[in-house]
GUPADREN-930303 format. One record per residue (C-alpha): residue number from 1; x, y, z. Coordinates in Angstrom, 1 decimal. Layout:
# residues N
ATOM  vovex       X       Y       Z
ATOM    NUM       X       Y       Z
...
# end
This chain:
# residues 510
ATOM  vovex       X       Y       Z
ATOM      1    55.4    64.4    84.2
ATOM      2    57.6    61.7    85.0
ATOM      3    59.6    62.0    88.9
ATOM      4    63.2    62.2    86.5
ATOM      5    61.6    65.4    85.3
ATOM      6    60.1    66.3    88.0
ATOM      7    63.1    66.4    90.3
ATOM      8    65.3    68.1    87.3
ATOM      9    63.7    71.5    88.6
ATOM     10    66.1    73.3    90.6
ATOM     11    63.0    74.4    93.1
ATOM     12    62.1    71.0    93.7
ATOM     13    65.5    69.7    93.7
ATOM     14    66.2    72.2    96.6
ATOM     15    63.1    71.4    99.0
ATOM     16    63.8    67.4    99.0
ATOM     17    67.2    68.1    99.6
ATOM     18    66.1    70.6   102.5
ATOM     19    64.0    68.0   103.2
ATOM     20    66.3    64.9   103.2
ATOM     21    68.9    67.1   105.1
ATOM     22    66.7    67.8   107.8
ATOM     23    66.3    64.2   108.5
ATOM     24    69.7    63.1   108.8
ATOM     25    69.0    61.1   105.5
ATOM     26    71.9    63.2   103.2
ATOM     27    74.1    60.3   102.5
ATOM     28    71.2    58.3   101.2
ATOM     29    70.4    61.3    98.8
ATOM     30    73.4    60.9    95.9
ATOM     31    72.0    57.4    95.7
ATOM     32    68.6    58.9    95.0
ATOM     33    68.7    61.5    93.1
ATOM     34    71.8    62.4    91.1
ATOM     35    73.0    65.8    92.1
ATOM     36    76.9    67.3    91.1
ATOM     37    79.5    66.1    93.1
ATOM     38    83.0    67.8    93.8
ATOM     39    85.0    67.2    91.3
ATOM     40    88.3    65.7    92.8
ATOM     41    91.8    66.6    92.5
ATOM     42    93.6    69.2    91.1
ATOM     43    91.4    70.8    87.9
ATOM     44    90.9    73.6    85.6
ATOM     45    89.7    75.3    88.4
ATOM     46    92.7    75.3    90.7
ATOM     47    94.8    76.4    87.3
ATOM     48    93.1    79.6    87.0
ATOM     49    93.1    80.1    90.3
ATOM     50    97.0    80.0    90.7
ATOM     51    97.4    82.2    87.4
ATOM     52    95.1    84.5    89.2
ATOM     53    97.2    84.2    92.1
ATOM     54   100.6    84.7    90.6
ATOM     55    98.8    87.4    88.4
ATOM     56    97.9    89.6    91.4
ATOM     57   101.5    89.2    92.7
ATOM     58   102.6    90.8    89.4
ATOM     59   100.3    93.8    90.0
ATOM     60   100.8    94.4    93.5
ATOM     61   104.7    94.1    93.1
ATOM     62   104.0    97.3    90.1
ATOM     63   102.1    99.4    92.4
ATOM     64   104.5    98.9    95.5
ATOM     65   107.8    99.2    93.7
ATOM     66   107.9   102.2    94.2
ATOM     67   106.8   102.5    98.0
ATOM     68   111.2   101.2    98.6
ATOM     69   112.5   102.7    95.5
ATOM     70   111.6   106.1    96.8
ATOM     71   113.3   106.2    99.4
ATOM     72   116.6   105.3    97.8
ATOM     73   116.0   107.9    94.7
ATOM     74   115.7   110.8    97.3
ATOM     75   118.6   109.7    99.3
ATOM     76   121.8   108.3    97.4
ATOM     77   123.5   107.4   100.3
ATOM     78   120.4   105.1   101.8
ATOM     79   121.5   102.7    98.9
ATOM     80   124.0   102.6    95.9
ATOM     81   125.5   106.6    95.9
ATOM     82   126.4   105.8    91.8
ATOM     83   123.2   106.5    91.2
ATOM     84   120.7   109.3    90.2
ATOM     85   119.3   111.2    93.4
ATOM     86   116.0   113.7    92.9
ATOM     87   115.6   116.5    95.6
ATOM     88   111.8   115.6    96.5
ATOM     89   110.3   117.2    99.9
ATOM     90   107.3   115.4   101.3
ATOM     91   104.5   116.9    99.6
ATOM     92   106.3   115.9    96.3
ATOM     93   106.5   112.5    97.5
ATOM     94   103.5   111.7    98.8
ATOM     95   101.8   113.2    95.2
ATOM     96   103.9   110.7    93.6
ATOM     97   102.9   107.9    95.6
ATOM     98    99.6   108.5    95.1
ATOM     99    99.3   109.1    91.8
ATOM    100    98.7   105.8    90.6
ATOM    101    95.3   106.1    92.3
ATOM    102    94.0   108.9    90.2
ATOM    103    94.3   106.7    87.2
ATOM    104    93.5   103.7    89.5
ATOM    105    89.7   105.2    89.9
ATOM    106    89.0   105.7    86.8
ATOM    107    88.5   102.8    85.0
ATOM    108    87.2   100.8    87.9
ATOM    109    83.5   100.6    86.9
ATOM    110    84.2   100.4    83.4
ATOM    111    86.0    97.4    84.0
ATOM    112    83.5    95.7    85.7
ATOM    113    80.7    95.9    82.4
ATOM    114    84.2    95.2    80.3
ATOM    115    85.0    92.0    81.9
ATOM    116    80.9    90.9    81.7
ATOM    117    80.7    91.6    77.7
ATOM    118    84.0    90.7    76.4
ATOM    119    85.4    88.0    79.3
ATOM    120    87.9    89.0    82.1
ATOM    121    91.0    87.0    79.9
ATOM    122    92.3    89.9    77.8
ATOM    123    91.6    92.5    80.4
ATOM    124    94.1    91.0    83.0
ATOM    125    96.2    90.4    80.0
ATOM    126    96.1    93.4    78.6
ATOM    127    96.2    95.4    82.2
ATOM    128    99.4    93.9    83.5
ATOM    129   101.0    93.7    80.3
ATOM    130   100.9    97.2    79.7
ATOM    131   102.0    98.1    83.5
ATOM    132   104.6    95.4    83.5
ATOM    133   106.3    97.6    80.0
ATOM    134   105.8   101.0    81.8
ATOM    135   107.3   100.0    84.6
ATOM    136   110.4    99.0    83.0
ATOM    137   110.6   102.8    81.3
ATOM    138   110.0   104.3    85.0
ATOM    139   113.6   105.0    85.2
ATOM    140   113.7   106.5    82.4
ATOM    141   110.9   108.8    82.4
ATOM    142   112.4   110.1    86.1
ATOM    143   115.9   110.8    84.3
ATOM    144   114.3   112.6    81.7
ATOM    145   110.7   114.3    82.9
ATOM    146   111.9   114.5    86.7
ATOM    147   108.6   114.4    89.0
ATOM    148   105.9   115.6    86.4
ATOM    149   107.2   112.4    84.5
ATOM    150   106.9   109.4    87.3
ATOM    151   103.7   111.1    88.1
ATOM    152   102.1   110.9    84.5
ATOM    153   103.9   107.4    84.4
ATOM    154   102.1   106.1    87.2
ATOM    155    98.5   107.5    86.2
ATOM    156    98.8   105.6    83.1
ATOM    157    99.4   102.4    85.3
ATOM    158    97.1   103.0    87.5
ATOM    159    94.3   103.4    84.5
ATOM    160    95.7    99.8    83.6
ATOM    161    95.7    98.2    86.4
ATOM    162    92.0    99.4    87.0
ATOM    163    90.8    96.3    85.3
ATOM    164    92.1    93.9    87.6
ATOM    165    89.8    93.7    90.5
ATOM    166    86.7    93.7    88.3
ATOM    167    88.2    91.2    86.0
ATOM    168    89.3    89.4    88.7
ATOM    169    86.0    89.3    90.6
ATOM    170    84.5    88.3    87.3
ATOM    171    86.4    85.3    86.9
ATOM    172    85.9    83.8    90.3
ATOM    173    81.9    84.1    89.8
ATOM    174    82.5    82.0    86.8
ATOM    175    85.1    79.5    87.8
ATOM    176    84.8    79.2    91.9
ATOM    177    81.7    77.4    92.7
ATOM    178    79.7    78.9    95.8
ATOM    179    80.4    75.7    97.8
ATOM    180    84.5    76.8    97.1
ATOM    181    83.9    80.5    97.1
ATOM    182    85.9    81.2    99.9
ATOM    183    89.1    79.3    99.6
ATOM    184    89.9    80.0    96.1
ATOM    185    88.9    83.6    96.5
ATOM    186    91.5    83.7    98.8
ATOM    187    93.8    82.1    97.3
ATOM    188    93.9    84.7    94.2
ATOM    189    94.0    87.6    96.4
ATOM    190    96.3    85.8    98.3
ATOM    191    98.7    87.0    95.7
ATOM    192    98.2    90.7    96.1
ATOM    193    99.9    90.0    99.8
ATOM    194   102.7    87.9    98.2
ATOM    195   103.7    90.1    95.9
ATOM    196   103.8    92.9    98.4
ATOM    197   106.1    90.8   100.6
ATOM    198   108.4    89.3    97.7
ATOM    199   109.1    93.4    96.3
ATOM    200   109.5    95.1    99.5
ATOM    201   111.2    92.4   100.7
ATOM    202   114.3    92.3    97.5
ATOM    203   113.8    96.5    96.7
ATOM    204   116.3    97.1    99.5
ATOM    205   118.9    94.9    98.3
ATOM    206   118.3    95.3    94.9
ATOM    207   118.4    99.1    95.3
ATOM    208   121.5    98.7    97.3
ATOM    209   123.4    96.2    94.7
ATOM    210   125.4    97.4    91.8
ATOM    211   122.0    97.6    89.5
ATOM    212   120.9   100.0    92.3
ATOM    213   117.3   101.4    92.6
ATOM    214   116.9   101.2    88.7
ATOM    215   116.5    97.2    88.9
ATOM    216   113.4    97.3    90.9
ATOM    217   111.7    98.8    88.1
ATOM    218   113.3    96.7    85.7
ATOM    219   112.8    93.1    87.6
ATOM    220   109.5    93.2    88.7
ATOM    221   108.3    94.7    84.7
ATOM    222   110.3    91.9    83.1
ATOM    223   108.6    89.1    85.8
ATOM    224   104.9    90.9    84.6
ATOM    225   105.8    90.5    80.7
ATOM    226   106.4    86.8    82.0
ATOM    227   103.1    86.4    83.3
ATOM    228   101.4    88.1    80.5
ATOM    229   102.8    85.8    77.8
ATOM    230   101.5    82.8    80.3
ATOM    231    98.5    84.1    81.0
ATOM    232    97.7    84.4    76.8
ATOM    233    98.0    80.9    76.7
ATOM    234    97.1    79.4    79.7
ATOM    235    94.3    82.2    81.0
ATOM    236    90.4    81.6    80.1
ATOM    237    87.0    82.9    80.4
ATOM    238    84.9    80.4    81.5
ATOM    239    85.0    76.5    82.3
ATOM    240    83.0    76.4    78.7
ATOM    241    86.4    78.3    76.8
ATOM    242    88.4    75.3    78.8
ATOM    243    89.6    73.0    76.5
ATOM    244    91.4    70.3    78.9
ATOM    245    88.6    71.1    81.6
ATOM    246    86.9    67.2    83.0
ATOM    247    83.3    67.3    81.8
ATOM    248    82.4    66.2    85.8
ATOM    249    84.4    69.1    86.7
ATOM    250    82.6    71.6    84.1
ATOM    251    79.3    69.8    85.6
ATOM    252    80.2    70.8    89.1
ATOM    253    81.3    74.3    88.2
ATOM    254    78.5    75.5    86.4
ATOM    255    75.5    74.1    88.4
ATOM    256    76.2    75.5    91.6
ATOM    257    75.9    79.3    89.7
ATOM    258    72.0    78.7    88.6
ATOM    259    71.3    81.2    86.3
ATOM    260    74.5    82.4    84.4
ATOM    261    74.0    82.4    80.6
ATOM    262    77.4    83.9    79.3
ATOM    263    76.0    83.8    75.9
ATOM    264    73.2    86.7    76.8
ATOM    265    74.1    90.1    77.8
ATOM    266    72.6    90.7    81.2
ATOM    267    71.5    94.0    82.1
ATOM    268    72.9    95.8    84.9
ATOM    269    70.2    97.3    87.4
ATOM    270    72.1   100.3    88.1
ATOM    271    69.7   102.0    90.4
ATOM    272    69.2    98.3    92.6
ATOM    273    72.8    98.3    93.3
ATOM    274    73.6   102.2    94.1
ATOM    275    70.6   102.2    96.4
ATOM    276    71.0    98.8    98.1
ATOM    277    71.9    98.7   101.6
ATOM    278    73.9    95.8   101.7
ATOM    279    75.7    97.4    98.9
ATOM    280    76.5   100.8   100.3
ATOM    281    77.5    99.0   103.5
ATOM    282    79.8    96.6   101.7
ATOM    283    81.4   100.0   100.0
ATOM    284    82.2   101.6   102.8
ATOM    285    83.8    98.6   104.3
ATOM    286    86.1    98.4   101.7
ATOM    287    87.0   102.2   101.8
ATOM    288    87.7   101.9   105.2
ATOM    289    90.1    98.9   104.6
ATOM    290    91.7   100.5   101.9
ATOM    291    92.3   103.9   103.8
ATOM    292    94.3   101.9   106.2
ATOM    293    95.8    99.3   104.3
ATOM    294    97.4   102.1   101.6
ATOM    295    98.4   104.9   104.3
ATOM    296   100.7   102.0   105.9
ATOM    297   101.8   100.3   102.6
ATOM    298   102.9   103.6   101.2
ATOM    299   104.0   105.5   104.1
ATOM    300   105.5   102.7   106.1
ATOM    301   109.0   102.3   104.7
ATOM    302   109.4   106.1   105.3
ATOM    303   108.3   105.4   109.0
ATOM    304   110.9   102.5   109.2
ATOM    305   113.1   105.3   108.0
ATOM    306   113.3   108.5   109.3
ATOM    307   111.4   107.2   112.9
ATOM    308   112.8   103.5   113.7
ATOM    309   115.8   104.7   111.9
ATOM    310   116.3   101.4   110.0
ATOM    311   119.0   101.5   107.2
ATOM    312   117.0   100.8   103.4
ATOM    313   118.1    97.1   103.8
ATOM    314   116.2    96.6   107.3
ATOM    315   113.8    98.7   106.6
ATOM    316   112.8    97.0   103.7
ATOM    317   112.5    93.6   105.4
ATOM    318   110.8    95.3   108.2
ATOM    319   108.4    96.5   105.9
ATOM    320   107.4    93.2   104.4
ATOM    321   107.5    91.1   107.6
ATOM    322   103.6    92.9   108.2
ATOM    323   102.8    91.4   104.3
ATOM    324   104.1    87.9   105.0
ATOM    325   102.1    87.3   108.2
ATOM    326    99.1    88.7   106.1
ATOM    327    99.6    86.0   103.9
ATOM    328   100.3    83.3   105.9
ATOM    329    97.1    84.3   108.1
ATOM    330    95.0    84.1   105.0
ATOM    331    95.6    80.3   104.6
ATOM    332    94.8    80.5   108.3
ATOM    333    91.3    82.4   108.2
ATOM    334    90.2    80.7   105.1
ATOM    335    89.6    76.8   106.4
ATOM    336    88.3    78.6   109.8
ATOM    337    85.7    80.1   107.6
ATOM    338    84.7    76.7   105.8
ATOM    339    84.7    74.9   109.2
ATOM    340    82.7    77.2   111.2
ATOM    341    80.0    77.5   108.2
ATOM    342    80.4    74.0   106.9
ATOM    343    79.4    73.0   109.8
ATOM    344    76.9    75.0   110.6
ATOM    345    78.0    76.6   113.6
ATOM    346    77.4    80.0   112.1
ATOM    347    75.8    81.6   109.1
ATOM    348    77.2    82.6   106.1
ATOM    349    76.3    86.3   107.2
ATOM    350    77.4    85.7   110.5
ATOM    351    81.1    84.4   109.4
ATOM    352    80.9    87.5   107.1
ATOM    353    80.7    90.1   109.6
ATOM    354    82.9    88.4   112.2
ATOM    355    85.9    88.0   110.1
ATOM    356    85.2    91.5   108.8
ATOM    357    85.7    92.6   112.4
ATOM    358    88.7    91.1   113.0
ATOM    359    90.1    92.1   109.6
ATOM    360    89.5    96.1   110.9
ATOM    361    89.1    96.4   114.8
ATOM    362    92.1    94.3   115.8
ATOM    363    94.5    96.4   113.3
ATOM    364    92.4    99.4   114.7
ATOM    365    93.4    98.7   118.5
ATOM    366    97.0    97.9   117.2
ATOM    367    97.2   101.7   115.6
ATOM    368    96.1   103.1   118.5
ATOM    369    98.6   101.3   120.5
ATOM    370   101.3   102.2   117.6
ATOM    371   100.2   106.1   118.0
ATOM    372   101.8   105.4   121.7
ATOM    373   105.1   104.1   121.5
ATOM    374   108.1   106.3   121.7
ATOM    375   110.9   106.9   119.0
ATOM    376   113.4   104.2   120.7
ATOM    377   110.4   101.1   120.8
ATOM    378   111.2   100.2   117.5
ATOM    379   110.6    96.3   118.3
ATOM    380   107.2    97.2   119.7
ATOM    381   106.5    99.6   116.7
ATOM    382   107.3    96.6   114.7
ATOM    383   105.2    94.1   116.5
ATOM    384   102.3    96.3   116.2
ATOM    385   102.3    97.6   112.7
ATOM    386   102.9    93.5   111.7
ATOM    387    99.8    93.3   114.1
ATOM    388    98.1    95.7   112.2
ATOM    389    98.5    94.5   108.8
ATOM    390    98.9    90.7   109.1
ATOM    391    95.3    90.3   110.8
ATOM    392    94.1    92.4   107.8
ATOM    393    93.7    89.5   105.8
ATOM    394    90.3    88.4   107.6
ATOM    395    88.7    90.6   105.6
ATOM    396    89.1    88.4   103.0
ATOM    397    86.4    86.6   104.6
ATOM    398    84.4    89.4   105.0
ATOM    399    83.7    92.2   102.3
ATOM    400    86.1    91.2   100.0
ATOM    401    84.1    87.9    99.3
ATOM    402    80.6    90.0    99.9
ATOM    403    79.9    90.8    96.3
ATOM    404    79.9    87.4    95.1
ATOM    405    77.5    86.8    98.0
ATOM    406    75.1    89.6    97.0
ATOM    407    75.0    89.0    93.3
ATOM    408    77.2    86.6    91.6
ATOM    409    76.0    87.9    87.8
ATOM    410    77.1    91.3    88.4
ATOM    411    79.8    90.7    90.8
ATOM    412    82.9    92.3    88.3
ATOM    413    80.5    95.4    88.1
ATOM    414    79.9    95.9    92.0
ATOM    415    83.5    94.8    92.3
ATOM    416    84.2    98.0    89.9
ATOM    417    81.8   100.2    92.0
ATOM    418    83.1    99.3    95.4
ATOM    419    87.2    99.1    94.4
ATOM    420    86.6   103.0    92.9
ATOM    421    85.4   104.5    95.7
ATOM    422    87.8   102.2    98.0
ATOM    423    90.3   103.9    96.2
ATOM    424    89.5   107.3    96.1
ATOM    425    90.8   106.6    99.7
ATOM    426    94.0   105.3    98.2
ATOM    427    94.5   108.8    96.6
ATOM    428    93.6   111.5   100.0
ATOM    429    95.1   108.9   102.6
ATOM    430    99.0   109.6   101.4
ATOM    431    98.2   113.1   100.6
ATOM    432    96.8   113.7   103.8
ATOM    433    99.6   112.2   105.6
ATOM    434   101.5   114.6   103.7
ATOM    435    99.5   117.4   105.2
ATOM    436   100.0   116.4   108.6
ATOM    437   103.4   115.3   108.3
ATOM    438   106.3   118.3   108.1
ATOM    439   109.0   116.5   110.1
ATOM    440   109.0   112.7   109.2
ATOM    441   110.7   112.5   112.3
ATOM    442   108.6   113.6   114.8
ATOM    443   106.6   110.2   116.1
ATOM    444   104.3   112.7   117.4
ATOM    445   103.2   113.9   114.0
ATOM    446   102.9   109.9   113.0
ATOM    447   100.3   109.5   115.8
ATOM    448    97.9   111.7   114.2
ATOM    449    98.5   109.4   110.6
ATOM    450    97.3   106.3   113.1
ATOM    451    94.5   107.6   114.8
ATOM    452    92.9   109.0   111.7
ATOM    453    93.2   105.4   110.1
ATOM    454    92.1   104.0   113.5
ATOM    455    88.9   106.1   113.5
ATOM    456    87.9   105.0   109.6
ATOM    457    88.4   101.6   110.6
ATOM    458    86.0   101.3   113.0
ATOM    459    83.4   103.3   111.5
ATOM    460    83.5   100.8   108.0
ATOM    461    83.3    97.7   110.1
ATOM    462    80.2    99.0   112.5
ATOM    463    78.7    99.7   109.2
ATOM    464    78.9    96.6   107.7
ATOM    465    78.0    95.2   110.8
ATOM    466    74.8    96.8   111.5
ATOM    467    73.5    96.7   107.1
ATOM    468    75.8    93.7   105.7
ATOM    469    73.8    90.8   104.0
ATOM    470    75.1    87.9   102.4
ATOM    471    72.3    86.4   100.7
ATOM    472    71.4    86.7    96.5
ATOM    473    69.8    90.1    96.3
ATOM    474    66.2    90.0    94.2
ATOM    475    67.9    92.7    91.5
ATOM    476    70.9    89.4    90.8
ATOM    477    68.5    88.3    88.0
ATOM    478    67.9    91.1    85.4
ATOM    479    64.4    91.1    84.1
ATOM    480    65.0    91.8    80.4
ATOM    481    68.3    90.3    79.2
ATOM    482    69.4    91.4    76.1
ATOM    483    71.0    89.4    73.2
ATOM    484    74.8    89.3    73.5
ATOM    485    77.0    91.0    70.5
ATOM    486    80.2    88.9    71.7
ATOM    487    79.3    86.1    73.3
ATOM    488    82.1    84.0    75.9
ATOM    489    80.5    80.8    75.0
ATOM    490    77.6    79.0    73.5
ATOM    491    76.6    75.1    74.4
ATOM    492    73.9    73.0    75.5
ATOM    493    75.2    72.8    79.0
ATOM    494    74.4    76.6    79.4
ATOM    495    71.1    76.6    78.4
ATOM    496    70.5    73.8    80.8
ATOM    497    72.5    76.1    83.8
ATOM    498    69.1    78.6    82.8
ATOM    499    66.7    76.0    84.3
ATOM    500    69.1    76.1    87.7
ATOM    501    67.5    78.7    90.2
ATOM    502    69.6    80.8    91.8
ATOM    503    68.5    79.7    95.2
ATOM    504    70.7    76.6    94.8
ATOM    505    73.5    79.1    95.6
ATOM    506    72.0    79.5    99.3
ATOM    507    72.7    75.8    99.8
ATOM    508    76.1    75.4    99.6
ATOM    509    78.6    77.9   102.3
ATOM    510    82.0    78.8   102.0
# end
């Protein structure tokens, strides 16, 4: 066997570069031996990326619409008084609110084997495209059905909007190599925070103009029908569907994954992931962060309300000022992350669980503090719930990243597992405030809302810092594969990715 051949093997490929590395000898190694390099520039890569990006600002402006819009359809005179009011208490409310969970839920690990047989690409497109329509009708179905309408309404979105996560997951474990991982997973997620700023930020003028709280539905549907008809032409599977992709770029894309044949239907070890520690800790991370993260998106505009007595227009740029600082921190956290394990100054593991913390125990000690400031310290309310939620984007770092980490072939389906049971959260946290709540003006009532969300918070984090991993679990590579009915794509260059060992992964950090 010639040493051409001989170095091909992933295994051995990995041990001299160990090897090489270890002796300070890396920059004579490309000269070498001829191993991917970076593709430069803007690519492909970066174009799915930002479609992903603008595509979760779509989604997250659906789900939070509504969050503003409330409060102007219970109260006429918070916004424009030419316009329909419905007389809904707080239970009524808070049922409404989270309604789009129970659909939410549902679909979540359905998604995830979806988006692994047929492609992520007409998921997301068929997801937000069917939101983005029903979300126009929204004020229509309240004229006509009252409650029992928006309620059904919003289970339906929440059934379609199910498939993003898992879709989403899906598409970064094909198109973000492990060496990238981190910043353009943040980047697309970056979007959920946007579009939580840009609709809370325009509901309260929109709802107070002469198109009144109707246009919030209507805007942010017609912007998602936007996307979708981008998204059709633009979107795609894989770097192998990528017509105008660089072939260097493809090169660099697909050899950091090792083994990831598209064209062969992996099988999913079910009972590996359920019972895996890493797994279950990385699950109740993320029901932890969702607990807290939806019992302030939801709830917070009626906080602004009724106990920093904003008026809708304040109150609804109050109540994205926590959103933008989220998303301006992600760009912050993100090249932290690739510094500190770039250069070696922690482990991938390490990074994971430290970021994780400051994602949930910062916003943690900034609830409790909230839970202690009277009705008139609206300014230090304010600092502290922007506290709360702007540092929450470290955990984008941490477990949101994880399951690519774990197991990059079945990261849409854990994605799937971990997002349903997050969001079972979604659904009791505004219901529960609900219960607690009987006077949305009483701050003393609201202290109990933060020190429940306090408490789940740190119980997630110590979990996943006591059972996180973030090294390629043995059950990543199925043992039996099974022939693919649809296949996503079909070249030489795949069946040369099968001779790539997964272990390649472990050599390049976020």
């Amino acid at each position: 066997m010639n040493i051409a051949r001989l170095v091909h093997h992933s295994h051995v490929k990995n041990l001299l570069l160990d090897s090489v590395q270890n002796l300070g000898l890396t920059i004579v190694l490309p000269f070498v031996f001829r191993f991917p390099k970076p593709a430069s520039g803007f690519g492909a890569r970066h174009i799915q990326t930002l479609l992903l990006f603008f595509g979760l600002t779509v989604a997250y402006a659906l789900r939070v619409n509504l969050s503003v819009a409330i409060v102007a359809m219970v109260d006429r005179h918070a916004a424009n008084k030419d316009f329909e009011e419905f007389d809904w208490d707080e239970k009524t409310k808070s049922v409404i609110l989270s309604s789009f969970f129970w659909g939410y839920v549902v679909t979540q690990i359905p998604a995830g084997q979806l988006a692994q047989r047929f492609g992520p690409k007409v998921l997301l497109l068929l997801s937000i495209g069917i939101c983005s329509v029903l979300a126009v009708l929204t004020p229509f179905c309240a004229h006509v059905g009252d409650a029992k309408a928006v309620v059904g309404l919003r289970i339906v979105q929440g059934l379609s909007q199910g498939f993003i996560f898992p879709s989403t997951h899906t598409m970064l474990s094909r198109w973000a190599p492990a060496s990238e991982r981190g910043r353009l997973g943040t980047l697309s997620y970056a979007g959920a925070q946007f579009g939580t700023v840009i609709m809370l930020a325009v509901s309260g003028v929109l709802a107070s103009s002469t198109m009144g709280w109707p246009s919030i539905f209507y805007i942010s549907g017609a912007i998602g029908i936007l996307w979708s008809v981008v998204w059709f032409f633009y979107g795609s599977n894989s770097p192998a569907e990528y017509r105008g992709i660089a072939p260097e770029e493809r090169e660099f894309i697909e050899s950091s994954f090792g083994q990831q044949d598209h064209s062969r239907r992996i099988v999913t070890p079910w009972m590996a992931i359920l019972t895996s520690a890493p797994m279950i800790a990385l699950t109740i991370a993320h029901m932890a962060h969702n607990w807290g993260f939806w019992t302030l998106l939801t709830e917070m505009p009626t906080y602004m309300k009724e106990v920093l007595e904003k008026d809708i227009k304040k109150n609804a740029l109050l109540s994205s000022l926590p959103y933008l600082v989220m998303w301006i921190l992600s760009f912050v956290f993100s090249p932290l992350s690739d510094f500190l394990t770039n250069r070696q100054y922690l482990s991938r593991v390490t990074s994971r669980k430290l970021f994780n913390t400051i994602g949930l125990w910062v916003p943690m000690a900034a609830l409790l503090g909230l839970a202690f400031v009277p009705k008139g310290g609206s300014d230090l309310a304010i600092v502290l719930l922007t506290l709360a939620v702007g540092v929450n984007s470290a955990t984008y770092l941490g477990f949101q990243v994880n399951h690519l980490d774990l197991a990059p072939n079945h990261a849409g389906t854990m994605m799937g597992i971990t997002n349903c049971a997050a969001n079972i959260m979604s659904i009791i946290a505004p219901l529960i405030v609900g219960q607690v709540i009987s006077d949305a003006t009483d701050p003393v009532q609201w202290r109990w809302v933060f020190y429940i969300a306090a408490g789940i918070y740190f119980f997630g984090n110590l979990t996943f810092i006591i059972f996180g991993k973030a090294d390629i679990q043995p059950w990543n590579e199925s043992e039996s594969p099974l022939p693919r009915t649809i296949s996503n794509a079909n070249d030489p260059q795949q069946a040369r990715n099968a001779n790539n060992s997964t272990s390649h992964n472990e050599n390049h950090s976020d």
